[in-house]
C-alpha positions in Angstrom: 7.8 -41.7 58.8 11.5 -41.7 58.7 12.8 -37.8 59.1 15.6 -39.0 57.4 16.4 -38.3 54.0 18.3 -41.5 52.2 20.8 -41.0 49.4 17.8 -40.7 46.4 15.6 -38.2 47.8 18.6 -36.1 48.8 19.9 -36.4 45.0 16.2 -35.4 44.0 16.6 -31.8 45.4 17.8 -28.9 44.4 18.9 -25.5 46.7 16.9 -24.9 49.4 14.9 -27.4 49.5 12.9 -27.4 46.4 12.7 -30.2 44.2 15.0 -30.3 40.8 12.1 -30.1 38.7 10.3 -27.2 40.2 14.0 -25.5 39.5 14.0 -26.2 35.6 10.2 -25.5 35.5 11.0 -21.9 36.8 14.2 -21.3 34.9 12.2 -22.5 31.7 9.5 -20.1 32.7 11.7 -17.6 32.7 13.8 -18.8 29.4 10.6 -18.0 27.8 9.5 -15.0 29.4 13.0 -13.4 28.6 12.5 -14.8 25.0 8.9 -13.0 24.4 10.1 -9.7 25.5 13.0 -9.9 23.2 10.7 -11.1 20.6 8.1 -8.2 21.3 11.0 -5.9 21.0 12.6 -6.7 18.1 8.9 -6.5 16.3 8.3 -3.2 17.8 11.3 -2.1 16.7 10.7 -3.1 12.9 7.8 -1.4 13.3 9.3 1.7 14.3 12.0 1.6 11.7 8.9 1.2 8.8 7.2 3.9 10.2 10.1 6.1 10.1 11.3 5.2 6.7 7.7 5.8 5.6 7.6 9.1 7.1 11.4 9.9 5.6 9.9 9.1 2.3 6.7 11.0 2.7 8.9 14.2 3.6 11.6 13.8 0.6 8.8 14.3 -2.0 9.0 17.7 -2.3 13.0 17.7 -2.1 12.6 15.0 -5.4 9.7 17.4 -7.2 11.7 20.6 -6.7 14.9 18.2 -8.4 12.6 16.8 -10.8 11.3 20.6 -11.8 14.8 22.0 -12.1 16.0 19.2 -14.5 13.3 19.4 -16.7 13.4 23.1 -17.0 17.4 22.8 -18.6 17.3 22.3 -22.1 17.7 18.9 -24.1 21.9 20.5 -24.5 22.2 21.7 -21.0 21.2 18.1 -20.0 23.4 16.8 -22.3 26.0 19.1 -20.7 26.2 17.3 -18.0 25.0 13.6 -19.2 21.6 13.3 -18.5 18.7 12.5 -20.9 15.3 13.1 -20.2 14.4 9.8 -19.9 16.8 9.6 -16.7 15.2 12.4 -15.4 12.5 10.7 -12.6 15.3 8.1 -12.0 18.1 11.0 -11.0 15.1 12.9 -9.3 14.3 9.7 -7.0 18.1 8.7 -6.0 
């Protein structure tokens, strides 16, 4: 065996000694590595933002019953008063 590389072999290698396609094997590896934690994250971040909402909503229900009450205890002209029918009532409570 010749010691010596020729012009092909040489071209075949990348940094320190390790062939070109071990080099792109590892980079992919690590493409996709970097690509499944950012994928993980994003989802677990969705997650958290449902789970927040949910628990936003869940705590606002008795802010919207006590608005809800209130309306429906003015009269059909106080309503009026300030243009609202009771139809709109549940609508206005839940914005």
């Amino acid at each position: 065996m010749d010691a010596r590389m020729n012009q092909a072999d040489f071209a075949g290698m990348a940094p320190f000694g390790r062939p070109r396609d071990a080099v792109l094997a590892q980079e992919l590896r690590l493409a996709a590595a970097h690509a499944q934690d950012t994928a993980i994250s994003r989802g677990l971040g969705r997650v958290v933002e449902t789970v927040v909402g949910v628990f936003a909503s869940i705590a606002a229900i008795p802010a919207r019953m006590r608005v809800e009450a209130e309306l429906r205890s003015l009269t059909d002209r106080e309503l009026a008063d300030i243009g609202l029918t009771r139809g709109e009532i549940t609508g206005i409570a839940r914005r």
